[in-house]
N, CA, C and O atoms as a printed pandas DataFrame, in Angstrom:
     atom_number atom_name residue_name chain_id  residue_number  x_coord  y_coord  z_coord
0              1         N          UNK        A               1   77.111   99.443  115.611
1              2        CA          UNK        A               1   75.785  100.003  115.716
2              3         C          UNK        A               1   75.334   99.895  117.174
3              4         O          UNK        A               1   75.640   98.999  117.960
4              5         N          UNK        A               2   74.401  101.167  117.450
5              6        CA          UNK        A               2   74.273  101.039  119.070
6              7         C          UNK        A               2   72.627  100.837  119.070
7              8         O          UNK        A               2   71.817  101.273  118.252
8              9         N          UNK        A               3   72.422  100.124  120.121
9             10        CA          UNK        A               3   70.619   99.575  120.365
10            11         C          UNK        A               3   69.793  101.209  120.187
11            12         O          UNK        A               3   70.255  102.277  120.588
12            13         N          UNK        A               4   68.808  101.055  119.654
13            14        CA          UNK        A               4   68.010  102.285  119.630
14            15         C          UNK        A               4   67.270  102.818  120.877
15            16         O          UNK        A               4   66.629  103.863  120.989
16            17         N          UNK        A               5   67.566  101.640  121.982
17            18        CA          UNK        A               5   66.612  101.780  123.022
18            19         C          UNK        A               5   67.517  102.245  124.413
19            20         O          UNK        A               5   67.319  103.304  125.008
20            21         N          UNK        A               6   68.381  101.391  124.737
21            22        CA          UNK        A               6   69.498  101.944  125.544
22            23         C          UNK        A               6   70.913  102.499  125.204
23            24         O          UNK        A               6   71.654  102.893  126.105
24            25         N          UNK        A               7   71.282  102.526  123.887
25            26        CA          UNK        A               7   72.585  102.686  123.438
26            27         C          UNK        A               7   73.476  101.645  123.322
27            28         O          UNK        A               7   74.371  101.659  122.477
28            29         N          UNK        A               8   73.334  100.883  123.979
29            30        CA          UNK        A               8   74.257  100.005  124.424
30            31         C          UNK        A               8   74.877   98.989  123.203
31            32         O          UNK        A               8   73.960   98.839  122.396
32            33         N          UNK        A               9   76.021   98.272  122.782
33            34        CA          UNK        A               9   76.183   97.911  121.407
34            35         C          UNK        A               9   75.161   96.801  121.198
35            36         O          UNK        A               9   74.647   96.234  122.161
36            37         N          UNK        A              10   74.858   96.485  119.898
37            38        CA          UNK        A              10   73.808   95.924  119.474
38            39         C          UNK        A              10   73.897   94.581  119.304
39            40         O          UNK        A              10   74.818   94.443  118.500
40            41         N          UNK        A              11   73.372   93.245  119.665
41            42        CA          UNK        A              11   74.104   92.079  119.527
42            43         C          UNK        A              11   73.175   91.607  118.688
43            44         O          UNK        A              11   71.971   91.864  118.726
44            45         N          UNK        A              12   73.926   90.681  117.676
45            46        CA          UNK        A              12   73.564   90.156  116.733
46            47         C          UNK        A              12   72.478   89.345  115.997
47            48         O          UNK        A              12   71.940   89.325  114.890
48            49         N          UNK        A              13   72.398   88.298  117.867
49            50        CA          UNK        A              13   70.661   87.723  117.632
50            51         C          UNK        A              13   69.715   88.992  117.970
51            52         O          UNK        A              13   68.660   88.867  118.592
52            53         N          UNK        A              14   69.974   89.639  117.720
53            54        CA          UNK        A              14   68.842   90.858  118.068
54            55         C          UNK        A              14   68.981   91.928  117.724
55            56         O          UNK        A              14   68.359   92.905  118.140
56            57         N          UNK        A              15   70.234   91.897  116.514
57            58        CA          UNK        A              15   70.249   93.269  115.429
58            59         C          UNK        A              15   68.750   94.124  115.230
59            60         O          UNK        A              15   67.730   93.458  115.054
60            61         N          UNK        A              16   68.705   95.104  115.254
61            62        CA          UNK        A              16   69.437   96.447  115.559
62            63         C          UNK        A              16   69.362   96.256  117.427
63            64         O          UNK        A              16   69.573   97.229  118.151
64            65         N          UNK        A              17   69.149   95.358  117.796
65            66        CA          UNK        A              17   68.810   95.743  119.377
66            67         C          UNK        A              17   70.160   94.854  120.184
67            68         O          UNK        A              17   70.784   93.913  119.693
68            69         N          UNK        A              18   70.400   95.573  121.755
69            70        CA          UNK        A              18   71.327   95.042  122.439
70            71         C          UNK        A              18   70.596   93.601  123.194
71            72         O          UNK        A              18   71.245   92.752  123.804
72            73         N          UNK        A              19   69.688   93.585  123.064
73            74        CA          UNK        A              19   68.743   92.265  123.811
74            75         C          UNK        A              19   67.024   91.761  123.593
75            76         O          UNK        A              19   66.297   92.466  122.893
76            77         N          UNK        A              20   66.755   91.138  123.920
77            78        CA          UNK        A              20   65.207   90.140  123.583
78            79         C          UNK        A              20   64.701   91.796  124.251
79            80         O          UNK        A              20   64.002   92.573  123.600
80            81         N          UNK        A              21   65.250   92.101  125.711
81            82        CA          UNK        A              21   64.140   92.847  126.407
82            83         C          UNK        A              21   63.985   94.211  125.509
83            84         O          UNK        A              21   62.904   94.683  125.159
84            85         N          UNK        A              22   65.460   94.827  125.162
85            86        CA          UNK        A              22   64.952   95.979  124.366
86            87         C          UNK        A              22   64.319   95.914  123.066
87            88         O          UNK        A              22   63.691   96.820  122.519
88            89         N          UNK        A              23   64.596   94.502  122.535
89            90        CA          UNK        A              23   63.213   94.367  121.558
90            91         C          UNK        A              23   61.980   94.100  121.715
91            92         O          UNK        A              23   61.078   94.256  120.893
92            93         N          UNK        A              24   61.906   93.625  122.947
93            94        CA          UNK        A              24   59.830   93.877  123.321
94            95         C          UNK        A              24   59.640   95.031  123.876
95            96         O          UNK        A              24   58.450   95.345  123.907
96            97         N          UNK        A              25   60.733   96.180  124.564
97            98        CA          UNK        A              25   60.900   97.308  124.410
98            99         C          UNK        A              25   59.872   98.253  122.822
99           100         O          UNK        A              25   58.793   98.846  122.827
100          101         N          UNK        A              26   60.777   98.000  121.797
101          102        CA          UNK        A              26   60.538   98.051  121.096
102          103         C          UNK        A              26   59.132   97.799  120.763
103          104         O          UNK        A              26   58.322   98.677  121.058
104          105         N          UNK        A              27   58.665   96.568  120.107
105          106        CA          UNK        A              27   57.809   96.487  119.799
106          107         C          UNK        A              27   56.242   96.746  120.794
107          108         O          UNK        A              27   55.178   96.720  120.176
108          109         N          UNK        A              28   56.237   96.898  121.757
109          110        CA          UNK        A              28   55.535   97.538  122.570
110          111         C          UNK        A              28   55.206   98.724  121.927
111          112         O          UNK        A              28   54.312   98.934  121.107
112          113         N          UNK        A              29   56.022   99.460  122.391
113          114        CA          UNK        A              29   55.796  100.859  121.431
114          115         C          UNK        A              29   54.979  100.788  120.327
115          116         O          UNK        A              29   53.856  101.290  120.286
116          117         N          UNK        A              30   55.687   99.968  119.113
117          118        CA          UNK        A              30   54.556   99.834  117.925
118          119         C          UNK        A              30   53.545   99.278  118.668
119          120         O          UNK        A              30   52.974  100.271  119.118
120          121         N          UNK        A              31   53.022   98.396  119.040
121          122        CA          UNK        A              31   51.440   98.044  119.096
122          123         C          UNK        A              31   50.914   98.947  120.021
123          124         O          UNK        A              31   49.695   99.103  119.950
124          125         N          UNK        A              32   51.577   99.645  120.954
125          126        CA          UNK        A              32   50.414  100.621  121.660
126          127         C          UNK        A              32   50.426  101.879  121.065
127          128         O          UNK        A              32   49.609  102.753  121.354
128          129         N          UNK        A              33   51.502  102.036  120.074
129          130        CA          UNK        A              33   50.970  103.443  119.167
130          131         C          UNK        A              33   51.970  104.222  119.643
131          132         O          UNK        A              33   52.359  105.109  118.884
132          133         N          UNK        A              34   52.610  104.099  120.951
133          134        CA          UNK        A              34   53.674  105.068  120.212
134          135         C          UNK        A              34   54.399  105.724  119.353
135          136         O          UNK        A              34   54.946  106.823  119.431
136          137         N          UNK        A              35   54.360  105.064  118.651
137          138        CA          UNK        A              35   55.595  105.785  117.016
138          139         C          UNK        A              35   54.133  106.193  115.990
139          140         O          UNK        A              35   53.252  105.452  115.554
140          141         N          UNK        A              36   54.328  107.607  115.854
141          142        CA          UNK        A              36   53.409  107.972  114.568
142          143         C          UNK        A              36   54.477  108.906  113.809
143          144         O          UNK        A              36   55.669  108.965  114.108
144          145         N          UNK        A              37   53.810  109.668  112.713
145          146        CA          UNK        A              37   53.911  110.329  112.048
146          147         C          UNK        A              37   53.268  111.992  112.096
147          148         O          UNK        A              37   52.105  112.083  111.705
148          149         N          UNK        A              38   53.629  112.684  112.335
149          150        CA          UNK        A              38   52.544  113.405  112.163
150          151         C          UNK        A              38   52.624  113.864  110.923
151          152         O          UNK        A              38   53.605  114.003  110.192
152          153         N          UNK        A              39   50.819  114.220  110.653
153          154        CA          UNK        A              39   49.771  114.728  110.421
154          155         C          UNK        A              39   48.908  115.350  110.130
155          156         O          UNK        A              39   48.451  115.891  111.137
156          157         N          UNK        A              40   48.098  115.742  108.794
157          158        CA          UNK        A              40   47.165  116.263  109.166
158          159         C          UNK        A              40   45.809  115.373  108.877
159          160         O          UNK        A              40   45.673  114.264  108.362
160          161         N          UNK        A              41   45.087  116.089  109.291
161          162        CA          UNK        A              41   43.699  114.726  109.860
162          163         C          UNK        A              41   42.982  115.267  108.249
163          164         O          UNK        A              41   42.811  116.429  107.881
164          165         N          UNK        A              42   42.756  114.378  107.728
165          166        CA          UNK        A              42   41.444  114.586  106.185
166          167         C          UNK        A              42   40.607  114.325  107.251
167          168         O          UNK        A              42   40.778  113.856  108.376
168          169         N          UNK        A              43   39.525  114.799  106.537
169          170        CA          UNK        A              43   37.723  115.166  106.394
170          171         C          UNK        A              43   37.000  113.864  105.580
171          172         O          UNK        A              43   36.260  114.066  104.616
172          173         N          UNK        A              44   37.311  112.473  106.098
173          174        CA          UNK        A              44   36.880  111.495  105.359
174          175         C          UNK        A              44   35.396  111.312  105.085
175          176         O          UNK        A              44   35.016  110.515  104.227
176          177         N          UNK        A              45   34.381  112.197  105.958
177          178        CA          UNK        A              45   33.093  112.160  105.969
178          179         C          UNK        A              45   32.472  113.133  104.552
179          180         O          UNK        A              45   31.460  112.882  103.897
180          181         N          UNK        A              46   33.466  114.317  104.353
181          182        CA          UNK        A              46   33.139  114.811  103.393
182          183         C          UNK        A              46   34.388  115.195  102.126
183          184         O          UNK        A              46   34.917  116.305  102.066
184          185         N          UNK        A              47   34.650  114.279  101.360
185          186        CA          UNK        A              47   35.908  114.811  100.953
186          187         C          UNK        A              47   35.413  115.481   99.764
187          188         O          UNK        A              47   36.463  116.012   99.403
188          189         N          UNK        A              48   34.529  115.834   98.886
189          190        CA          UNK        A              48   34.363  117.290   98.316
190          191         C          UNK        A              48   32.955  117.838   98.737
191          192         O          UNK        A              48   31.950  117.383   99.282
192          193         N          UNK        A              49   33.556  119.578   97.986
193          194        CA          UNK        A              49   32.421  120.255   98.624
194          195         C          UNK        A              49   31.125  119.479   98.059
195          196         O          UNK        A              49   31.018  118.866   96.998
196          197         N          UNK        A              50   30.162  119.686   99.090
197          198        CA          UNK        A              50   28.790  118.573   98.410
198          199         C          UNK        A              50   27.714  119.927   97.901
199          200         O          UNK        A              50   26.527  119.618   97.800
200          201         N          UNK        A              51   27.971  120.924   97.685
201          202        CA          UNK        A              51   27.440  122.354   97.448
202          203         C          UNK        A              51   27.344  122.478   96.069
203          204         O          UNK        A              51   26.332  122.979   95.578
204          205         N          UNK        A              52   28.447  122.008   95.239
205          206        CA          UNK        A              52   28.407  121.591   94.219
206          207         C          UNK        A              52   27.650  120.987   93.689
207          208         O          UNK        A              52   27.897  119.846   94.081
208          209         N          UNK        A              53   26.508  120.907   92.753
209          210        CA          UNK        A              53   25.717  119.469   91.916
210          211         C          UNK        A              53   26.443  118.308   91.530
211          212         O          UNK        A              53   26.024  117.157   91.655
212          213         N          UNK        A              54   27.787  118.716   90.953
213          214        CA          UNK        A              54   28.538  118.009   90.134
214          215         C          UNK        A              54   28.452  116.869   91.568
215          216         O          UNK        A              54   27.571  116.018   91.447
216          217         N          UNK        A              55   29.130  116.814   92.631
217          218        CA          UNK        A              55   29.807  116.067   93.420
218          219         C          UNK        A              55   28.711  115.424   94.624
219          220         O          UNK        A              55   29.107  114.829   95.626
220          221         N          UNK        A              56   27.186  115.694   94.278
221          222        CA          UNK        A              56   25.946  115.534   95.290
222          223         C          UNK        A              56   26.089  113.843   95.105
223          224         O          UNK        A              56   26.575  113.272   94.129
224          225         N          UNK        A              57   25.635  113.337   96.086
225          226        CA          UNK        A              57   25.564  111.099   95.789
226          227         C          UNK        A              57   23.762  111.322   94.696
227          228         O          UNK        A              57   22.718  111.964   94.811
228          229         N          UNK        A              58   24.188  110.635   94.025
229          230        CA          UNK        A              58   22.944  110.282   92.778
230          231         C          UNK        A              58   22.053  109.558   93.979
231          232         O          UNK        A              58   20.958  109.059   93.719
């Protein structure tokens, strides 16, 4: 298996990674948000039509 970050083969105390550095490599990324998913953005302010009676807040 090769490191996800440089290629390089992956050593063992640091499976999937070739070293400590390409695993704070790594996890960097996750905490500043690099790695998403995309997306689409919901409407959390209105999630049904409020035009409706049925769906108005009592």
């Amino acid at each position: 298996m090769s490191c996800p970050i440089c290629g390089r083969k992956a050593d063992e105390k640091y499976k999937p990674f070739c070293s400590r550095r390409c695993a704070d490599i790594d996890l960097g990324k996750w905490l500043t948000g690099s790695y998403t998913i995309p997306a689409e953005a919901i409407d959390d302010e209105n999630p049904e039509d409020l035009s409706d009676p049925k769906h108005r807040p009592q």
